[in-house]
C-alpha positions as CSV (number, residue, x, y, z in Angstrom):
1,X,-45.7,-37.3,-9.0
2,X,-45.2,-39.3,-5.7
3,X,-46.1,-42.5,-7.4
4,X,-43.3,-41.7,-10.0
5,X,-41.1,-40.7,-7.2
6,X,-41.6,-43.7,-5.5
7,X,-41.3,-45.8,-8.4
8,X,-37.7,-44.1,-8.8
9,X,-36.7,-44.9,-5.2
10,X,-37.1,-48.3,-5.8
11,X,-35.7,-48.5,-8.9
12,X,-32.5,-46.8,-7.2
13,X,-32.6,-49.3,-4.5
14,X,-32.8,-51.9,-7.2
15,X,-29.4,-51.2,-8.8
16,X,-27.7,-50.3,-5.7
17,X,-28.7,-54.1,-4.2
18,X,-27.7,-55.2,-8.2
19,X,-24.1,-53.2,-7.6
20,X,-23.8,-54.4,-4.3
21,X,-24.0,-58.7,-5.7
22,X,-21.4,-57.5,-7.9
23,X,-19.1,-56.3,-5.3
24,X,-19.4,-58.9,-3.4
25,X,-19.3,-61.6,-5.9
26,X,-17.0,-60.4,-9.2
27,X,-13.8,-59.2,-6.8
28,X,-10.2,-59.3,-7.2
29,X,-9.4,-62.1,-5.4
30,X,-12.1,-64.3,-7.0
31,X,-10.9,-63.0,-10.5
32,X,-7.4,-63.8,-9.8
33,X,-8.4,-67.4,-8.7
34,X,-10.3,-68.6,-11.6
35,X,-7.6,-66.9,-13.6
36,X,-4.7,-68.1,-11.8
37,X,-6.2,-71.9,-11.7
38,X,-6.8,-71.6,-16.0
39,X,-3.4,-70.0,-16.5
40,X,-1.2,-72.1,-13.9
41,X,1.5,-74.4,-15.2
42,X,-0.3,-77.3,-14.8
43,X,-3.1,-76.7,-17.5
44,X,0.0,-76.9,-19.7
45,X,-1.0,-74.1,-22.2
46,X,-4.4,-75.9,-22.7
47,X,-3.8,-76.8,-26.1
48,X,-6.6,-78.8,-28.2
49,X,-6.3,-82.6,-28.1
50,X,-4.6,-82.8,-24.8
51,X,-4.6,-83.7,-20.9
52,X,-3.9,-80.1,-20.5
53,X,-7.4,-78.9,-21.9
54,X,-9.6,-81.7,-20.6
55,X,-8.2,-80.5,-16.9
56,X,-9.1,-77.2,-17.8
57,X,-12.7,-78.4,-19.0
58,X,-13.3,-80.5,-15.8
59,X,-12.6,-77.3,-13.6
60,X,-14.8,-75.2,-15.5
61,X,-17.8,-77.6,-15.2
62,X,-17.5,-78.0,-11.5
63,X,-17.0,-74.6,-11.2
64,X,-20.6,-74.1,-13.3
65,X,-21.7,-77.1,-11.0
66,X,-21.1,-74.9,-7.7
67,X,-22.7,-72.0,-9.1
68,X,-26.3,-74.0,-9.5
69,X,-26.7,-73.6,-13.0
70,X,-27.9,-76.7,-15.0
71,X,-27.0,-78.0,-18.3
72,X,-27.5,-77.3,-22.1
73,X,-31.0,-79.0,-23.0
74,X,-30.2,-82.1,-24.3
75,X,-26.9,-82.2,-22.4
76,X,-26.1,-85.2,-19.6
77,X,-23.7,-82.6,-18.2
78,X,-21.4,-79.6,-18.3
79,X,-19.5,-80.6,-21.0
80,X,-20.9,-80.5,-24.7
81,X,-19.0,-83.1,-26.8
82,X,-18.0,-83.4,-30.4
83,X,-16.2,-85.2,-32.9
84,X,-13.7,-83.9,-35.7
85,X,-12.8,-85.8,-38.4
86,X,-8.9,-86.1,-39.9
87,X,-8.6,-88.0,-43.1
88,X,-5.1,-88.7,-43.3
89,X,-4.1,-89.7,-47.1
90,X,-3.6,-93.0,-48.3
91,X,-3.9,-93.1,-52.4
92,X,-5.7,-91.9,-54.6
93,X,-6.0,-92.8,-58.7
94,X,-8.8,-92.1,-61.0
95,X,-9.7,-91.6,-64.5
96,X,-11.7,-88.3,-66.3
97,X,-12.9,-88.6,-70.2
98,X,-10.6,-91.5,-70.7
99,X,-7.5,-90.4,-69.1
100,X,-5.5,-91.2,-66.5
101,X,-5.3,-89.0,-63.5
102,X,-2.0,-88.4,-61.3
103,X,-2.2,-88.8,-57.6
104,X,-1.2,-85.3,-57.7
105,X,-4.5,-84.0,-60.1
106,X,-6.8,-85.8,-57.0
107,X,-7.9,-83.8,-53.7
108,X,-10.7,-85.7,-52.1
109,X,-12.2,-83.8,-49.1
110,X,-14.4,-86.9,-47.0
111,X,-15.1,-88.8,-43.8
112,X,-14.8,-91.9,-45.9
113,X,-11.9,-94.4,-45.9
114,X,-12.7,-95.6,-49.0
115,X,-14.6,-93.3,-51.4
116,X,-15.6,-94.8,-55.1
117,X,-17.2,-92.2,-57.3
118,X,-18.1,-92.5,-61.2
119,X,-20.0,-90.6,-63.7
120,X,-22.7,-92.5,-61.9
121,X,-23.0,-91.5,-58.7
122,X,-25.1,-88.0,-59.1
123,X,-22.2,-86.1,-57.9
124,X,-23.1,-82.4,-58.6
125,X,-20.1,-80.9,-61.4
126,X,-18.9,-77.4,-60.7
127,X,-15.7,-75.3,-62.0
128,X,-13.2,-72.7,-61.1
129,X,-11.9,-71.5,-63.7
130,X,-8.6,-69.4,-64.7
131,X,-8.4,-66.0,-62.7
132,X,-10.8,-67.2,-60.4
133,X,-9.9,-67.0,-56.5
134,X,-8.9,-70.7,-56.1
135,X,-9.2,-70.9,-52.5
136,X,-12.5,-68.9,-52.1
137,X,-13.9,-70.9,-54.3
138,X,-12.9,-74.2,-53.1
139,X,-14.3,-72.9,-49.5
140,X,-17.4,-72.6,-50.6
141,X,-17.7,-77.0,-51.2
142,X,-15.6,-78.0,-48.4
143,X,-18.5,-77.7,-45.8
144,X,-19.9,-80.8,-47.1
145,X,-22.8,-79.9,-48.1
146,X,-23.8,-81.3,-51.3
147,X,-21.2,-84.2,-53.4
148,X,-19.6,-82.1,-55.4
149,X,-17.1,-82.4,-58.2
150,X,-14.9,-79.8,-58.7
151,X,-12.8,-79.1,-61.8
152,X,-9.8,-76.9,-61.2
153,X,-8.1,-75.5,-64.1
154,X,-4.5,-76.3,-64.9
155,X,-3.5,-72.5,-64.4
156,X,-3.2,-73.2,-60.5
157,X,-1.0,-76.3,-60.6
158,X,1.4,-74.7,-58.6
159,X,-1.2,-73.9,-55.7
160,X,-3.3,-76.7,-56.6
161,X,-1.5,-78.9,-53.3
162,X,-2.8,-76.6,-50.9
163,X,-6.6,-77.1,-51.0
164,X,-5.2,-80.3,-48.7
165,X,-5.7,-78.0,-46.2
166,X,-9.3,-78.2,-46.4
167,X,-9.6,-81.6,-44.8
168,X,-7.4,-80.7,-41.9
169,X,-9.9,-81.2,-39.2
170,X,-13.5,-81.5,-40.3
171,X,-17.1,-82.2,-38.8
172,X,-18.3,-85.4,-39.9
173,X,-20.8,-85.5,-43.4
174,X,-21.7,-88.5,-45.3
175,X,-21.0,-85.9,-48.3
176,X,-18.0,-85.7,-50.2
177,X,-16.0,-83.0,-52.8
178,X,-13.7,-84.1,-55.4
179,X,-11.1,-81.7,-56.7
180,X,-9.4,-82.5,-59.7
181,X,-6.7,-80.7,-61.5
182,X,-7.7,-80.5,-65.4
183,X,-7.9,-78.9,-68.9
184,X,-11.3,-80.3,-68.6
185,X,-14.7,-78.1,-68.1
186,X,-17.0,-81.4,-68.5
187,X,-17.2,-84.9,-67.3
188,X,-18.4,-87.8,-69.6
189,X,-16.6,-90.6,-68.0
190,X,-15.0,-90.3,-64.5
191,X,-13.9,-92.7,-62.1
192,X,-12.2,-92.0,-58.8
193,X,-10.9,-94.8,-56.1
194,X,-9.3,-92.3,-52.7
195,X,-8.4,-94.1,-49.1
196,X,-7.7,-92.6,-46.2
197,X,-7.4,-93.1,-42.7
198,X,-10.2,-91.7,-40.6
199,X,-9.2,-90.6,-37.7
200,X,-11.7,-89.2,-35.2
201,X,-10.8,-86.2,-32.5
202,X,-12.7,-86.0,-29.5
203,X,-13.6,-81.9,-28.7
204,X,-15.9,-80.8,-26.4
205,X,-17.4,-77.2,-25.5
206,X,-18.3,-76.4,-21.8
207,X,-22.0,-75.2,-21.4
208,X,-24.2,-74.4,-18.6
209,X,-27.6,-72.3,-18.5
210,X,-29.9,-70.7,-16.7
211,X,-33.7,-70.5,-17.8
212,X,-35.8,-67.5,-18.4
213,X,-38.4,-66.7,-16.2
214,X,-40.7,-65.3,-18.7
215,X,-39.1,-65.8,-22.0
216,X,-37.2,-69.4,-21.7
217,X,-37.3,-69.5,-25.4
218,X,-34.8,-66.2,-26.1
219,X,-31.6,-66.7,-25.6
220,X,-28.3,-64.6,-24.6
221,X,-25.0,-66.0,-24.8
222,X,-21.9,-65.2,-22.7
223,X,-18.7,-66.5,-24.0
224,X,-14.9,-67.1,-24.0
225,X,-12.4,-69.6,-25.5
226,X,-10.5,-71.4,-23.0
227,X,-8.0,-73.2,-25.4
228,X,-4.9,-72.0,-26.2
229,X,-1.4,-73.2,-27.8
230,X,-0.3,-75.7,-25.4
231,X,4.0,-76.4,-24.8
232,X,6.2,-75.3,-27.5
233,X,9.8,-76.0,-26.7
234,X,11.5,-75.2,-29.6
235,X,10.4,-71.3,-29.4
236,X,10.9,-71.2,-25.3
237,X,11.3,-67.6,-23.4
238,X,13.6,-67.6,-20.7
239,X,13.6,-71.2,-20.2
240,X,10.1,-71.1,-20.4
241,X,7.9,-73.6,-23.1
242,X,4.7,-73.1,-21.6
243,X,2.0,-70.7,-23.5
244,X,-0.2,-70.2,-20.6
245,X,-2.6,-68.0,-22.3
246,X,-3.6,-66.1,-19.5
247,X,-5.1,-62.9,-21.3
248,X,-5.5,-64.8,-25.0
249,X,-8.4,-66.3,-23.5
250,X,-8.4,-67.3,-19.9
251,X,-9.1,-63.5,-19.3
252,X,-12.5,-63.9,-21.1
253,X,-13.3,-67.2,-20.2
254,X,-12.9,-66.3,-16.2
255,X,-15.2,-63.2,-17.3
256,X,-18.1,-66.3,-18.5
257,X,-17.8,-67.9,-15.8
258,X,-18.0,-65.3,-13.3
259,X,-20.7,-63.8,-14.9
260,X,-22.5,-67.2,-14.7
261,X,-21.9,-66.8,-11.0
262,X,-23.4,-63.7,-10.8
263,X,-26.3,-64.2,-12.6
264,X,-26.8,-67.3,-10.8
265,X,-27.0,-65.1,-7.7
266,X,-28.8,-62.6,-8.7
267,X,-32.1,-64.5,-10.0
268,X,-33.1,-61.6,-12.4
269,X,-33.0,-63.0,-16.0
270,X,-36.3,-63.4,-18.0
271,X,-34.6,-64.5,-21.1
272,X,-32.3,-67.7,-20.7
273,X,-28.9,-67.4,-20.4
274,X,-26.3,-69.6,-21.6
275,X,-22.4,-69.8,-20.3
276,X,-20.1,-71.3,-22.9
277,X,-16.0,-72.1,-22.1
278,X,-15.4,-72.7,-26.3
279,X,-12.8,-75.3,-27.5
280,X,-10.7,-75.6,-30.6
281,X,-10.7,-71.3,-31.4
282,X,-6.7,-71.6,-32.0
283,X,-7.2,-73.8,-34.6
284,X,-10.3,-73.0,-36.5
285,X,-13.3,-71.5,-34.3
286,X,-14.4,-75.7,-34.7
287,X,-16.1,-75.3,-30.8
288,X,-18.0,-72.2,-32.0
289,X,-18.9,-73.8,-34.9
290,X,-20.4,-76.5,-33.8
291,X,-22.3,-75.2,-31.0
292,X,-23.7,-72.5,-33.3
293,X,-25.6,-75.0,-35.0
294,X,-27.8,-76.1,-31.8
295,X,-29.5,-73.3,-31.9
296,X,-32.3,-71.6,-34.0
297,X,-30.4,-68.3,-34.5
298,X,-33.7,-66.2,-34.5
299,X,-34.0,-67.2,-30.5
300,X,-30.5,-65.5,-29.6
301,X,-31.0,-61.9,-29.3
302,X,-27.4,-61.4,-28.2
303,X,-23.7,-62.9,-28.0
304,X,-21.7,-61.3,-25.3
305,X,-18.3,-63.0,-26.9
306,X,-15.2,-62.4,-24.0
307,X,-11.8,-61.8,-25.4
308,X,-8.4,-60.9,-23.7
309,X,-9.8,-58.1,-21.4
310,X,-6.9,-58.7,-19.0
311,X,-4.9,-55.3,-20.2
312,X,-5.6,-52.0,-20.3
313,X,-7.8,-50.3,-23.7
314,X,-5.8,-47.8,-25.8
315,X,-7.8,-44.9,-23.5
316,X,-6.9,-46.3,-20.3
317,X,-8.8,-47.9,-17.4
318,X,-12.6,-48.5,-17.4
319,X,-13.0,-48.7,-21.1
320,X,-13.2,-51.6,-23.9
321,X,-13.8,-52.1,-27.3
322,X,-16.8,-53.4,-29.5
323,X,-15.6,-55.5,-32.3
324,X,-18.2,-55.1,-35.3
325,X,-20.0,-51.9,-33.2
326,X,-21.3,-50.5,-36.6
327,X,-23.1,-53.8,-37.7
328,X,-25.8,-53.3,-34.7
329,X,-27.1,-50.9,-31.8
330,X,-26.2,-53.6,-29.4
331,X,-22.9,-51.0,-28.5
332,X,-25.0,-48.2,-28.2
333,X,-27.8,-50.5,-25.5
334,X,-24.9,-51.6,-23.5
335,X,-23.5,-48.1,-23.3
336,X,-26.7,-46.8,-22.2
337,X,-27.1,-49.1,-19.9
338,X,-23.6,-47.9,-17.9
339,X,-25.1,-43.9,-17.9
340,X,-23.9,-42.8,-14.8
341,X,-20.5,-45.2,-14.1
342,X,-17.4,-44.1,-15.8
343,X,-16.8,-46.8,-18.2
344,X,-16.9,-46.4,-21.9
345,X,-17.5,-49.2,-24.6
346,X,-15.9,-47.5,-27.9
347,X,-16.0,-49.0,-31.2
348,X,-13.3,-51.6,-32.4
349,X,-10.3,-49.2,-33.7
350,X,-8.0,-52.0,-35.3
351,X,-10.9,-52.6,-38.1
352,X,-7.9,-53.9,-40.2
353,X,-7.3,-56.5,-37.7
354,X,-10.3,-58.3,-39.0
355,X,-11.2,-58.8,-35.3
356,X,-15.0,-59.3,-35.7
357,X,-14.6,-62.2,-37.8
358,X,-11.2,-63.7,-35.6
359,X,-13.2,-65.0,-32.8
360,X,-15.9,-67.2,-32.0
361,X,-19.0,-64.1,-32.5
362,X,-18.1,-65.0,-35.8
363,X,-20.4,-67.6,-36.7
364,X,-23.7,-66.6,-35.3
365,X,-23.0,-63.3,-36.2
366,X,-22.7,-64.7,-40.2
367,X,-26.4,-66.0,-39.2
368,X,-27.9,-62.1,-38.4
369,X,-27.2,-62.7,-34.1
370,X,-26.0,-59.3,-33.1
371,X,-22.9,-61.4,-31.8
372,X,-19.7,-59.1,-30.8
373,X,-17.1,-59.3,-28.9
374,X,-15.7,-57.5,-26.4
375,X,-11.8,-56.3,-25.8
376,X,-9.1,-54.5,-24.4
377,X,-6.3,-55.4,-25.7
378,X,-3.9,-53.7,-28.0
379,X,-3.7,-55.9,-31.2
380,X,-1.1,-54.4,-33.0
381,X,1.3,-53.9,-30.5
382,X,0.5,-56.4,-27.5
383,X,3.7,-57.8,-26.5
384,X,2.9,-60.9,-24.6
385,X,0.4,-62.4,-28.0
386,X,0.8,-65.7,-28.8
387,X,3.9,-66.1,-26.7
388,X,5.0,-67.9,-23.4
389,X,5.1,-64.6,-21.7
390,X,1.4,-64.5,-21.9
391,X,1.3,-65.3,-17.8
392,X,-1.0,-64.1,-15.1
393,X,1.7,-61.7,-13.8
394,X,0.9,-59.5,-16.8
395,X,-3.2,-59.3,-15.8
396,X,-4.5,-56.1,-14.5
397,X,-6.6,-57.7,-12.1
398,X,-8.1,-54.9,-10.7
399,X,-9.2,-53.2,-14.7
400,X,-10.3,-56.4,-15.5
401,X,-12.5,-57.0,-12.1
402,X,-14.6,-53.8,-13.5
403,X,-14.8,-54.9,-16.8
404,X,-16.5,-58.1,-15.9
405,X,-18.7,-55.8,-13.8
406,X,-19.4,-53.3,-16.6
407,X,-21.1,-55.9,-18.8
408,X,-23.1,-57.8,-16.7
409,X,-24.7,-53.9,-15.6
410,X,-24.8,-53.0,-19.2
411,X,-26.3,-55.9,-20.3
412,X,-29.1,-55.9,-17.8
413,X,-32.3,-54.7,-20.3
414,X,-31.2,-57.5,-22.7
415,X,-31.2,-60.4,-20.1
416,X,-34.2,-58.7,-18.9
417,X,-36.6,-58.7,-22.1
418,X,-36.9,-55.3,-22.2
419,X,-34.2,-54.5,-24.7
420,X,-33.2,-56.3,-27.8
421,X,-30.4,-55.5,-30.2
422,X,-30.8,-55.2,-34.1
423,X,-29.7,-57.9,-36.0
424,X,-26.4,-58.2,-38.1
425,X,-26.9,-57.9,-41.7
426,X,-25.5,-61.2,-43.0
427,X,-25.6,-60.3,-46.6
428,X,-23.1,-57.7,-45.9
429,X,-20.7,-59.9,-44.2
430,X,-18.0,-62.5,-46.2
């Protein structure tokens, strides 16, 4: 009994030195400036592809660099770059079985200026036919994966045009798909001549770590997306054209970083952890994407994924939401974890949202990572969404101070080995 009693003591002593770091370190004023820096004017909106963003990216690494943490493996630096491809249409002409093809019957989805494709060229032939859901199906070839012809029936001419979409901004592949418009359901003669002009768009992700002691090789992810819409002065608020994005997702992305802070301080993590400021989420989840495929996605036990916490829940102070709570016991760990504090995690209530596949969880979640994220905000009827009014003067500063301090307490037995979260079920996901 006196061992265990002792044992207990310094276990208490333990998490009152842990509560103390976070007082000290996650406060108010240190949430408001890393907020206040992202959000300000001068990060024009931070939209993808511009000066704005790149500012933002540079401030993030050297705030990562003052913290002590190192670099991805494999990584010079903070900042994790990437490339997207846009094909911008030139022509395209063809024939299939002997007739000719309208430049209107061809969709070519490549990284190739000038792509050439015949009967030859061991192109794999698939179909959709009538009824089928035409852009569904057409997602499932336009990761690249295979070179793939694709013969669309003639019942969707009218929507036909739209599968453009599908090389709006891509990840480069020396692997092509062909969609052609056509009574056809098989090919004995083809040829296809499409140019385009490949452009390339620089992206980069900002990433830091900080090894496990014990178990370097399991990985837990902290996240936020620190893009947002950029300078839109044709739908301006009060003479205002700047979409700051402080909540939508400087609010999470400050939340990251802080946390990387912390952790940094504190010393206390056997598995590695790894601090990520995503690009591109506004347009496509491309930053999540692509750093989703560095990684095994059996050696991340957990995705802490940050988004707009800088509002109170729909139950009031100290509480957020779990997006995707059902799909693992991760919720129910982290809630544990905060026995004794008065916050609450509750489960997602705007299921119809869709929220658990919105953000960048997404991805690694769709690879069995019990990958969630976490929330306050009120979806269906947030006023500032999406809108220039979306400014640090509409933060709760002090809720979102003790949200950032609730999950780095409630996530202390998964950055310490000692508690690992089911895995999604990625059959039952679409």
């Amino acid at each position: 009994m006196k061992k265990l009693f002792v044992s207990f003591c310094l276990l208490s002593v333990f998490f009152i030195a842990e509560a103390q770091d976070l007082q000290t370190i996650v406060t108010d004023a240190e949430v408001q400036r890393v907020l206040g820096t992202l959000a300000a004017d001068d990060m024009e909106g931070r939209r993808t592809f511009t000066k704005g963003i790149d500012k933002a990216a540079s401030f993030i690494a050297s705030e990562f660099q003052s913290y002590g943490i190192k670099p991805l493996k494999g990584n010079d630096g903070f900042l994790q770059s990437f490339v997207m491809i846009r094909p911008k249409f030139i022509s395209a002409s063809g024939m299939l079985n002997q007739s000719a093809l309208d430049t209107k019957q061809i969709i070519a989805v490549t990284c190739a200026a000038a792509l050439q494709v015949t009967e030859q060229s061991g192109y794999e032939v698939a179909t959709i036919a009538k009824g089928a859901n035409l852009f569904a199906e057409a997602r499932k070839y336009s990761s690249l994966t295979k070179n793939t012809i694709v013969l669309v029936d003639t019942s969707f001419t009218n929507s036909f045009g739209r599968l453009s979409q599908l090389k709006g901004n891509m990840f480069y592949s020396d692997k092509s798909v062909v969609f052609i418009l056509t009574a056809e359901t098989a090919i004995q003669s083809l040829t296809i001549d499409a140019k385009h002009d490949i452009q390339e768009m620089k992206l980069a992700n900002v990433v830091g770590m900080i090894p496990g002691k014990t178990l370097p090789n399991e990985y837990v992810i902290f996240s936020g997306h620190y893009d947002h819409l950029g300078i839109n002065a044709r739908n301006m608020v009060n003479n205002d054209s700047i979409y700051n994005g402080a909540n939508d997702d400087a609010a999470g992305t400050t939340a990251m970083m802080l946390l990387a802070k912390y952790y940094a301080k504190a010393k206390n993590n056997q598995r590695t952890l790894v601090f990520v400021a995503f690009t591109a989420e506004e347009i496509g989840g491309y930053g999540s994407q692509y750093f989703s495929k560095q990684f095994n996605p059996l050696d991340v036990k957990a995705m802490f994924n940050i988004e707009m916490i800088g509002s109170e829940s729909k139950w009031g102070k100290n509480s957020a939401f779990i997006t995707g709570y059902e799909k693992t016991d991760m919720g129910k760990i982290l809630q544990q974890n905060l026995e004794g504090t008065n916050f609450t995690f509750y489960p997602d209530p705007y299921t119809s949202q869709n929220l658990f596949y919105r953000s960048d969880n997404a991805t690694l979640a769709r690879l069995g990572v019990p990958a969630h994220t976490i929330s306050t905000t009120k979806i269906d009827v947030d006023p500032y969404y999406h809108k220039a009014s979306d400014e640090l003067s509409t933060i709760d500063i002090p809720n979102m101070t003790q949200i950032i301090r609730s999950i780095a307490l409630s996530a202390r037995g998964i950055i310490s080995g000692k508690e690992t979260p089911s895995r999604v079920d990625a059959s039952t996901l679409r």
